[in-house]
MIFI-714870 format. One record per residue (C-alpha): x, y, z; residue in one letter; residue number from 1. Coordinates in Angstrom, 3 decimals, always signed. Layout:
<filo x="X" y="Y" z="Z" residu="A" num="NUM"/>
...
//
This chain:
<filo x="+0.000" y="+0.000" z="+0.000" residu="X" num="1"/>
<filo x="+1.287" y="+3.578" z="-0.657" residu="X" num="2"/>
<filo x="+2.729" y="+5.654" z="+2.334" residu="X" num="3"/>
<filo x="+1.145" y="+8.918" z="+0.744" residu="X" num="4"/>
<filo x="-2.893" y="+9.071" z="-0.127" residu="X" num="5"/>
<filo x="-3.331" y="+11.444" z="-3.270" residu="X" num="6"/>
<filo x="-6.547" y="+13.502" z="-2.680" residu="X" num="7"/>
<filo x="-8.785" y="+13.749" z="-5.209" residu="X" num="8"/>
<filo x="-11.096" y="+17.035" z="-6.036" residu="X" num="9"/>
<filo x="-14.368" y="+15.766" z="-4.653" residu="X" num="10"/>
<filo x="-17.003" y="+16.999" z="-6.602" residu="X" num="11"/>
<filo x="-19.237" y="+19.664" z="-5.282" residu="X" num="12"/>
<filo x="-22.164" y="+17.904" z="-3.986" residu="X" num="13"/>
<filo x="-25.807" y="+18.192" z="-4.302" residu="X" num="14"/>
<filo x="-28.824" y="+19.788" z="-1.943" residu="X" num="15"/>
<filo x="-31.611" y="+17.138" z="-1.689" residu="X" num="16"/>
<filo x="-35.263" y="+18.535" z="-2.916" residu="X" num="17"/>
<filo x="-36.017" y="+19.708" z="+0.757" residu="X" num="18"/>
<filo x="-33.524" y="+22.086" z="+1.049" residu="X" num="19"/>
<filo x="-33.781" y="+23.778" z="-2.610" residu="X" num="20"/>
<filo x="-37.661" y="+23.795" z="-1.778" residu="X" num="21"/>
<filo x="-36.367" y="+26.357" z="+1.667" residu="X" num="22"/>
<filo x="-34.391" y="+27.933" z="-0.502" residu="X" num="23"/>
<filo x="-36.670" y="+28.680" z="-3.216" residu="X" num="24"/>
<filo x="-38.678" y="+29.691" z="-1.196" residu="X" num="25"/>
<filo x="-36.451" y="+32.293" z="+0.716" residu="X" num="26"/>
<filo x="-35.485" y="+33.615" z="-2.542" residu="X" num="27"/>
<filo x="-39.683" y="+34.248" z="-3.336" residu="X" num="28"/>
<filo x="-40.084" y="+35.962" z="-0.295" residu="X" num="29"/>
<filo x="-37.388" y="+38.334" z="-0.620" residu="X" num="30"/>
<filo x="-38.095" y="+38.962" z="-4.213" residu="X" num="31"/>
<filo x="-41.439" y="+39.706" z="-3.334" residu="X" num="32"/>
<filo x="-40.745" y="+41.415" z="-0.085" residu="X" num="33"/>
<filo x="-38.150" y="+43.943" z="-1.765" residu="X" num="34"/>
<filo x="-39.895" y="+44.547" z="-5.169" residu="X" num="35"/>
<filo x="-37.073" y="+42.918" z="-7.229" residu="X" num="36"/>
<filo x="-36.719" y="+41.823" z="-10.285" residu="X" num="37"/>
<filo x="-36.817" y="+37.723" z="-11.321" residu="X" num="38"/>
<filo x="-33.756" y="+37.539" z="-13.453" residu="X" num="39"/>
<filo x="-31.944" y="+38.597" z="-10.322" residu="X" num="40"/>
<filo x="-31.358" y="+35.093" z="-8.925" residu="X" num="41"/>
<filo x="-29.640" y="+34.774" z="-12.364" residu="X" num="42"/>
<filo x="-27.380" y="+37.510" z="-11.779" residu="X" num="43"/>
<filo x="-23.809" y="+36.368" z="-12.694" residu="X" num="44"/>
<filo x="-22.272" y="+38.728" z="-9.127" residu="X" num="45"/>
<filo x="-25.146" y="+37.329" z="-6.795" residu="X" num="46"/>
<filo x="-23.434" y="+33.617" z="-8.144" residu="X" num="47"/>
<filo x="-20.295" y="+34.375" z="-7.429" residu="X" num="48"/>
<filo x="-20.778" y="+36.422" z="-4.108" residu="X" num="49"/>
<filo x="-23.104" y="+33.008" z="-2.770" residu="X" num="50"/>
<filo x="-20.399" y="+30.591" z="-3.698" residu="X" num="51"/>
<filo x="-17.577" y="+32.902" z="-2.103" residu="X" num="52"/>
<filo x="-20.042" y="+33.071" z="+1.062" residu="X" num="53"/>
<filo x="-20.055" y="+28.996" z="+0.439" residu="X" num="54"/>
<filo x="-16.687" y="+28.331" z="+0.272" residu="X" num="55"/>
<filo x="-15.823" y="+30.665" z="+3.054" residu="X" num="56"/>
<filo x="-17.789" y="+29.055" z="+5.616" residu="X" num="57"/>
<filo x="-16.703" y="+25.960" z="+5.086" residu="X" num="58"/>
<filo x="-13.465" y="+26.214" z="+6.737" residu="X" num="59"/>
<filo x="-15.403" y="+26.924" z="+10.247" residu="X" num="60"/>
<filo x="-17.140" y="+24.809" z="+12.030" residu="X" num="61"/>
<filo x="-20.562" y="+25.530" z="+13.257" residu="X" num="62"/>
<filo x="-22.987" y="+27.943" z="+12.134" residu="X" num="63"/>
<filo x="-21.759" y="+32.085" z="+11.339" residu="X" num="64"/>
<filo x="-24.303" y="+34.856" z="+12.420" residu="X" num="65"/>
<filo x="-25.477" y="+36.340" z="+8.735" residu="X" num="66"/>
<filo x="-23.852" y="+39.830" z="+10.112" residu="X" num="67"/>
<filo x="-20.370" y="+38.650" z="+10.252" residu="X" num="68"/>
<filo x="-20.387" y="+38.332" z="+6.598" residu="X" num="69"/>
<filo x="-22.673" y="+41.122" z="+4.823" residu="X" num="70"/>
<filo x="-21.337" y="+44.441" z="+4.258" residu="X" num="71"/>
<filo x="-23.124" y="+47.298" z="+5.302" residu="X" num="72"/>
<filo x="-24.006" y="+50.144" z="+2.944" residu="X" num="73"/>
<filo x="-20.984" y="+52.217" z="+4.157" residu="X" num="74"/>
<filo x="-18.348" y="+49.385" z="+3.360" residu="X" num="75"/>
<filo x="-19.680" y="+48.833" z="-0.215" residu="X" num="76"/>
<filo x="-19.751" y="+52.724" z="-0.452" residu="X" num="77"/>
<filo x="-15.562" y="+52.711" z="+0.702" residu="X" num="78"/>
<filo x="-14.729" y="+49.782" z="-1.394" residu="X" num="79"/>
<filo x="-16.336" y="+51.397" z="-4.408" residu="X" num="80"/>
<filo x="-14.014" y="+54.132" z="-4.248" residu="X" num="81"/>
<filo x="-10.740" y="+51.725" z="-3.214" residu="X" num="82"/>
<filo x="-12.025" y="+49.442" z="-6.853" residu="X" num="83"/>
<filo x="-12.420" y="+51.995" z="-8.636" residu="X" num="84"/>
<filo x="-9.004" y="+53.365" z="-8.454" residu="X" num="85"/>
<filo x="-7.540" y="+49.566" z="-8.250" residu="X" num="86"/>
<filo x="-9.190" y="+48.957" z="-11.470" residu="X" num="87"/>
<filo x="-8.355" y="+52.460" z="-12.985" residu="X" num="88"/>
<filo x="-4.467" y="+51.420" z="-12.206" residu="X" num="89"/>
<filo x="-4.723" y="+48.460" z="-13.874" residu="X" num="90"/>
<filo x="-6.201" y="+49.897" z="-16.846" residu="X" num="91"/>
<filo x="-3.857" y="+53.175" z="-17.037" residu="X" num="92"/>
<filo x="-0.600" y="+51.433" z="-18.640" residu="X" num="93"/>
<filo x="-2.767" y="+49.624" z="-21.066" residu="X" num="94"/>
<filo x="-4.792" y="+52.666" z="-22.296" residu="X" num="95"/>
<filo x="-1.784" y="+54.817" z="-22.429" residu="X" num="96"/>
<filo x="+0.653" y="+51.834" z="-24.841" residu="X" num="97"/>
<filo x="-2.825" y="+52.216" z="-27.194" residu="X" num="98"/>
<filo x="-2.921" y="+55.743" z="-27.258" residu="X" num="99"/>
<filo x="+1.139" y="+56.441" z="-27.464" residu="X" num="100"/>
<filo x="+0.220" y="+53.941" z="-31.089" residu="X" num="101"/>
<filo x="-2.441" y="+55.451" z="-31.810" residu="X" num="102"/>
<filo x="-4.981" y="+53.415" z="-31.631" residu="X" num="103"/>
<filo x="-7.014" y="+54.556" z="-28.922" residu="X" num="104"/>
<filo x="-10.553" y="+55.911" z="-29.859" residu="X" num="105"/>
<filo x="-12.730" y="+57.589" z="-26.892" residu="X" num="106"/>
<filo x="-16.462" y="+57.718" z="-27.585" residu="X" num="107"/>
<filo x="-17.697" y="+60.011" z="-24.903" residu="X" num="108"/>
<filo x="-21.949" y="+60.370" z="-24.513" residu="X" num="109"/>
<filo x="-24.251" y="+62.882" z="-22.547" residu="X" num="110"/>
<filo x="-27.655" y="+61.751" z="-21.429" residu="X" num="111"/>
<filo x="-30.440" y="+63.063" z="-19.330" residu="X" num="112"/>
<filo x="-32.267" y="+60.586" z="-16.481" residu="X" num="113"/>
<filo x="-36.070" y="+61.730" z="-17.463" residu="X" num="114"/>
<filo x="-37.018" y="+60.481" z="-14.010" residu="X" num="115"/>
<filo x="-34.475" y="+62.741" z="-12.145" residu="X" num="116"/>
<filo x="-33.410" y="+65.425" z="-14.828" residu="X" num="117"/>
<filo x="-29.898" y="+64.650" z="-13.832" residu="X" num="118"/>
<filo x="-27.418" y="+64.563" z="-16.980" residu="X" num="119"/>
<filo x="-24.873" y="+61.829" z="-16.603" residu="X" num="120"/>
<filo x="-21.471" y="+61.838" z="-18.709" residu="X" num="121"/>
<filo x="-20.359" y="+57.953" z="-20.108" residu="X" num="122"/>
<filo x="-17.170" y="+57.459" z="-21.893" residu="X" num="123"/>
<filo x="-15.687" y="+54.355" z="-23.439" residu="X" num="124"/>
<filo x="-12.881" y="+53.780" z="-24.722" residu="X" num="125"/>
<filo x="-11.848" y="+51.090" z="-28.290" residu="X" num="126"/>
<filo x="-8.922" y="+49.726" z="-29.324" residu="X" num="127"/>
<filo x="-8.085" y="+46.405" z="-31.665" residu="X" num="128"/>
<filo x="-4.865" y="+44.476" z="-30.078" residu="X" num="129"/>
<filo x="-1.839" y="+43.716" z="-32.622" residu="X" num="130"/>
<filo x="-3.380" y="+40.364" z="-32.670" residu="X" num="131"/>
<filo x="-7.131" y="+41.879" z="-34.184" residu="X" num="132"/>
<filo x="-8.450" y="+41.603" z="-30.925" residu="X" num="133"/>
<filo x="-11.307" y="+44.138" z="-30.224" residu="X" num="134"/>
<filo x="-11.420" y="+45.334" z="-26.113" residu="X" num="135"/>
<filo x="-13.910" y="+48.156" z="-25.007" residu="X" num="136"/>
<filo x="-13.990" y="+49.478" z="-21.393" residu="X" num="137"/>
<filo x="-16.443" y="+51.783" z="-19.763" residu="X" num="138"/>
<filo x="-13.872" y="+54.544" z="-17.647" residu="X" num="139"/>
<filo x="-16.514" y="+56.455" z="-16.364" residu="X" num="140"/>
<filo x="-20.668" y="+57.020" z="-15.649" residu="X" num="141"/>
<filo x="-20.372" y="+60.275" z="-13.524" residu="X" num="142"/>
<filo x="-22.886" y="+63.045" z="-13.203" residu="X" num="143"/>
<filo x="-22.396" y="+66.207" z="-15.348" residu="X" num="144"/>
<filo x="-22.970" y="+69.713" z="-14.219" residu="X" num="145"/>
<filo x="-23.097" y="+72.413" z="-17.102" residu="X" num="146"/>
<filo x="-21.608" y="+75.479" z="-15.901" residu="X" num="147"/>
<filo x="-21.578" y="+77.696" z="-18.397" residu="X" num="148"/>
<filo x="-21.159" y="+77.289" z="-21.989" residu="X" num="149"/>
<filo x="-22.374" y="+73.322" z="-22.521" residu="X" num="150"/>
<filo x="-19.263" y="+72.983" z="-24.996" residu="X" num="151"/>
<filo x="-16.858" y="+73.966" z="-22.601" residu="X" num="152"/>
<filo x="-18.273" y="+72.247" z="-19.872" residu="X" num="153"/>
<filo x="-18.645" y="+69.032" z="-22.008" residu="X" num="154"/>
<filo x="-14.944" y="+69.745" z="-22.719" residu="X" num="155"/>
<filo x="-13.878" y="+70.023" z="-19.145" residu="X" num="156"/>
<filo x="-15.917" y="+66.788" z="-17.668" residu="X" num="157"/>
<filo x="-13.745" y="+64.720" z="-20.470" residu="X" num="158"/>
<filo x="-10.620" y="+65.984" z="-19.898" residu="X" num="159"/>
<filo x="-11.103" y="+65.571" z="-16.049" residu="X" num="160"/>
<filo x="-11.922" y="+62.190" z="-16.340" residu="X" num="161"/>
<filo x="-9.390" y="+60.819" z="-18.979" residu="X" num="162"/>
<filo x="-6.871" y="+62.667" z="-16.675" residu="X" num="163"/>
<filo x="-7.860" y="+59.947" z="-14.202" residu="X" num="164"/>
<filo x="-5.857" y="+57.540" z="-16.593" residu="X" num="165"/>
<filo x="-3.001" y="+59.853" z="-17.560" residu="X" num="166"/>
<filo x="-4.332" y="+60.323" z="-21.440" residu="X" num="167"/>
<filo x="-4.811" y="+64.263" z="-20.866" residu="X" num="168"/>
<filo x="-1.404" y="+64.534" z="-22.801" residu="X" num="169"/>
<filo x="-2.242" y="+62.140" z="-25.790" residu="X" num="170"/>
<filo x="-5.418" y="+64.256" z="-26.160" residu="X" num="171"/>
<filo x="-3.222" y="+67.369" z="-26.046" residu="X" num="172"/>
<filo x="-1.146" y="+66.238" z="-28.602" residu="X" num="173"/>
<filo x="-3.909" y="+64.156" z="-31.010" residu="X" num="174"/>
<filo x="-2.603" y="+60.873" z="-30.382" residu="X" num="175"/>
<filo x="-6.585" y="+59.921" z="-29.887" residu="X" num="176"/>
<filo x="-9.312" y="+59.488" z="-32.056" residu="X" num="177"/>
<filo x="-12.586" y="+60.773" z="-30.809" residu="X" num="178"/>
<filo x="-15.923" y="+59.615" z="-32.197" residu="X" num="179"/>
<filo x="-19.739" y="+60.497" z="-31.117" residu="X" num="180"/>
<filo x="-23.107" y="+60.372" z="-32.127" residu="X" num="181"/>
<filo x="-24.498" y="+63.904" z="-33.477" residu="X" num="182"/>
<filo x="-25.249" y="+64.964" z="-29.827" residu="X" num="183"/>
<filo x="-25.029" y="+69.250" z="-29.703" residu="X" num="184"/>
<filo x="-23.198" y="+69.481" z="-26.602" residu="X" num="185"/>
<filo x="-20.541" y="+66.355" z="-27.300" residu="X" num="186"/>
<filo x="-20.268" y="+68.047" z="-31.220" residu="X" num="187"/>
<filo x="-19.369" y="+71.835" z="-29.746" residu="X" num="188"/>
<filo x="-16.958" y="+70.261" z="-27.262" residu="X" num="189"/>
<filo x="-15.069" y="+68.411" z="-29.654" residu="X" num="190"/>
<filo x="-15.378" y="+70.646" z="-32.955" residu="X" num="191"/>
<filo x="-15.314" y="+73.874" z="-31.572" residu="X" num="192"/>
<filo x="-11.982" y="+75.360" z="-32.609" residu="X" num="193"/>
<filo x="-12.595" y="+78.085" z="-30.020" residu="X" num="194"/>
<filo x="-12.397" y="+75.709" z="-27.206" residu="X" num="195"/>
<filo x="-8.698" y="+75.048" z="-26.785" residu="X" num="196"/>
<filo x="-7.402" y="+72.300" z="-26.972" residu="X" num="197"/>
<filo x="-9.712" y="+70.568" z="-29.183" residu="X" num="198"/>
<filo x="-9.210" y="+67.094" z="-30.303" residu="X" num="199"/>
<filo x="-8.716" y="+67.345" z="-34.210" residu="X" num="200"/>
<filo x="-9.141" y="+63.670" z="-35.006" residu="X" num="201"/>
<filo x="-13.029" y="+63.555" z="-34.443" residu="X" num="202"/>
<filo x="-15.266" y="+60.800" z="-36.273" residu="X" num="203"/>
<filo x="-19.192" y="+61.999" z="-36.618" residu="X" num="204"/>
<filo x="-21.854" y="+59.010" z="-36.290" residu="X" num="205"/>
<filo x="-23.790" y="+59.421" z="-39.350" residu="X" num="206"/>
<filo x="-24.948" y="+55.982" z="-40.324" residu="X" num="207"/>
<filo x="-28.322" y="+54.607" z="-38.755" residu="X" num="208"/>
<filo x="-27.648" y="+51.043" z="-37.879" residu="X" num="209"/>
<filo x="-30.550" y="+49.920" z="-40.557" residu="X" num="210"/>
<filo x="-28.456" y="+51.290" z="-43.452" residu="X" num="211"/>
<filo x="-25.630" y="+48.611" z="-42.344" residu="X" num="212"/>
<filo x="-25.019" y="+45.434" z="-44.954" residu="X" num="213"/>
<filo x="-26.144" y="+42.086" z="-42.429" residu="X" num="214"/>
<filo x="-22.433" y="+41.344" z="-41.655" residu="X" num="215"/>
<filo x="-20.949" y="+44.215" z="-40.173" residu="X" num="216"/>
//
């Protein structure tokens, strides 16, 4: 007989129907209870959050008191901020190789929240790898306050926010290609020669995506 047992990767193993009926049912009530959507259960984060909760608690013994292991509002809150700028670190030396190249197109939007009447600010970012690989990232939703002319303003809320990802010189210096939809305010910002500096690479969204051939 071997000294040494090799351990296997037991598979994970299965409720019976009693327990998924308790837990079906929890998940009713609460859905109910809160007003929340159906497809939330199938939310790919609630997943992954359950089966980190899962695997956690199975290296104690006995049951864990439910507080020990939510966050409250004001921890999600804190770690948003400490993410965000984890993420945005991770994402700087990328963006900035793509713009030094060249390649790097920003596709900034403004929209209004009719429920609110609060205008919100989105800007994504393109770029196709060496190896035709095509990668888009979100950097920002943020609220927008128009001071002044909406141009300028539009002008100043980009810059401020691809400064957060040290691109404010590549924009300087036209290393990136802007394009937009034929919004007023996102137009004036970026063709306005009388706003300095203004990006002089800009692409204008003209085609409706019914005039597109099936492939693209």
């Amino acid at each position: 007989m071997d000294k040494f047992i090799k351990l296997k990767k037991l598979a994970p193993l299965k409720s019976n129907s009693k327990d998924r009926t308790v837990i079906q049912e929890e998940f009713t009530k609460w859905i109910c209870s809160s007003i929340r959507p159906f497809n939330l259960v199938s939310d790919p984060g609630l997943k992954t959050m359950l089966q980190t909760i899962i695997d956690i608690c199975k290296k104690y013994q006995g049951s864990i008191n439910i507080d020990d292991i939510l966050a409250t509002p004001t921890t999600i809150s804190n770690n948003v901020k400490k993410l965000a700028e984890y993420y945005r670190s991770l994402l700087r030396s990328i963006l900035i190789e793509q713009a030094e190249s060249g390649t790097l197109a920003v596709c900034p939007d403004l929209w209004t929240d009719n429920h609110k009447k609060i205008k919100y600010l989105g800007v994504t970012v393109y770029f196709v790898t060496n190896g035709y690989e095509l990668f888009t990232f979100d950097l920002c939703c943020t609220r927008f306050n128009e001071i002044g002319k909406a141009g300028e303003s539009a002008l100043k809320a980009i810059r401020e926010q691809l400064n957060l990802f040290g691109l404010l010189s590549y924009m300087d210096n036209n290393k990136i290609t802007f394009t937009s939809d034929r919004g007023a305010n996102i137009l004036k910002a970026l063709k306005d020669d009388t706003i300095a500096p203004s990006p002089s690479k800009h692409g204008e969204a003209n085609t409706a995506l019914s005039d597109l051939p099936p492939k693209p």
